[in-house]
N, C-alpha and C positions, 0 to 999 in steps of 0.2 A: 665608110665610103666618102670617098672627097668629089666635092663639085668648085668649077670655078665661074667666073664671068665676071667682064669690064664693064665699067659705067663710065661718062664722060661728065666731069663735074663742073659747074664756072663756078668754083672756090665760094668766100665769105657767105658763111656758112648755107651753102643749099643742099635742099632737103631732096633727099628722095626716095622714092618708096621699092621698097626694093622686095619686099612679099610676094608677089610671085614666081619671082626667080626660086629663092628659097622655099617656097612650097611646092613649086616644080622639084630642083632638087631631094626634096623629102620623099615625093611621091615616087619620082623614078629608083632611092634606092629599095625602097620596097619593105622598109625597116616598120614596125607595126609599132613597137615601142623603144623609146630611147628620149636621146638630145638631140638637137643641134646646135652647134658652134658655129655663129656666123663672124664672119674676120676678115678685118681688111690691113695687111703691112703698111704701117705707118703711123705715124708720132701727128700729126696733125687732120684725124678722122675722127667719128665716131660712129658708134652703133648704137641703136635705143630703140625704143618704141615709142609711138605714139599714134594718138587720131591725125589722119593724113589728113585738116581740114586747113584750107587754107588762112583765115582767121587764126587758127589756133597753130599754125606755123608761124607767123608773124609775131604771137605773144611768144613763141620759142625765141625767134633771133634776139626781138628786141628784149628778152630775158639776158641770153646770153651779151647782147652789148652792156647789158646793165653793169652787171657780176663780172665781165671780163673784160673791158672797151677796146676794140680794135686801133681805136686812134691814141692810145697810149704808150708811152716809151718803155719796153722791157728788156733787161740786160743783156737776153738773149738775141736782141734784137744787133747787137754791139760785136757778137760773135762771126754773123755770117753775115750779115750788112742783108737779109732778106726780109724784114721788119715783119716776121711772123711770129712772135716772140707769143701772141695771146691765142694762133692757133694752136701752139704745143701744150699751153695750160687747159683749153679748153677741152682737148683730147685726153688730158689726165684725168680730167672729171666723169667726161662723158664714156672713155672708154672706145678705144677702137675695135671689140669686140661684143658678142651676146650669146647666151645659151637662152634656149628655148628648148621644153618637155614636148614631146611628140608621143603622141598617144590617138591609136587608130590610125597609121599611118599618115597625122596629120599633126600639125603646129597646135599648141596649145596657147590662143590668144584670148583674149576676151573680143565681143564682138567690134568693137570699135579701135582697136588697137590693131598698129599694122608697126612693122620692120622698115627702120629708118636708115639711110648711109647720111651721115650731114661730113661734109667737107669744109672743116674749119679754116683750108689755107686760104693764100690770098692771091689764089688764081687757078685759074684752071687747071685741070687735072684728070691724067688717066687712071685709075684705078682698078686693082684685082680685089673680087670679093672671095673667100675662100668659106664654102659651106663644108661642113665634116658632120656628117650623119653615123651616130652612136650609137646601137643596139642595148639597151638596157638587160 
């Protein structure tokens, strides 16, 4: 079964929780055991998990400026003149996608772990998330 829904982003990289969309979608397909593929089309996104805690978002970004600096010059940046060149790297790491095990018609998370969309680009943005619920 496929589910969809938008989120409205303002870019560099913000975080947001996006768990109960996807556990809404788990519960209405009704699937008792499988996957979920949660997915968003685009080259400058990503999907993860983590503790939704705000502190421990902030060690996220400023992780990511570390490993990737937004204020840096990247080739690809040369291509389209839209100087997003370290959200498309960042999205190769982090993956615009996630599978998650669903067992008892439910998401298999640890307690403190929640489903993230982070938006690497460098502005705002609309986005489709695409959930696909798996029957094992």
């Amino acid at each position: 079964m496929t589910f969809r829904f938008n989120i409205s982003t303002k870019g560099f990289a913000d975080i947001i929780d996006v768990s109960a969309q996807v556990s809404k979608a788990v519960k209405e397909s009704k699937i008792k055991d499988g996957i979920c593929l949660i997915s968003c089309p685009g080259s400058t996104c990503g999907i993860t998990t983590i503790e939704y805690e705000p502190e421990l978002l902030k060690d996220f970004k400023e992780f990511l400026e570390k490993i990737i600096p937004s204020d840096k010059e990247y080739h690809h940046d040369s291509v389209w003149g839209e100087e997003n060149g370290f959200s498309h790297i960042r999205s190769a790491l982090i993956k615009p996608f996630l599978t998650v095990p669903i067992e008892d018609e439910k998401l298999v998370l640890g307690q403190w772990q929640q489903i993230v969309f982070v938006d690497f680009d460098n502005r705002e943005r609309e986005r489709e998330i695409i959930v696909k619920v798996l029957a094992s």
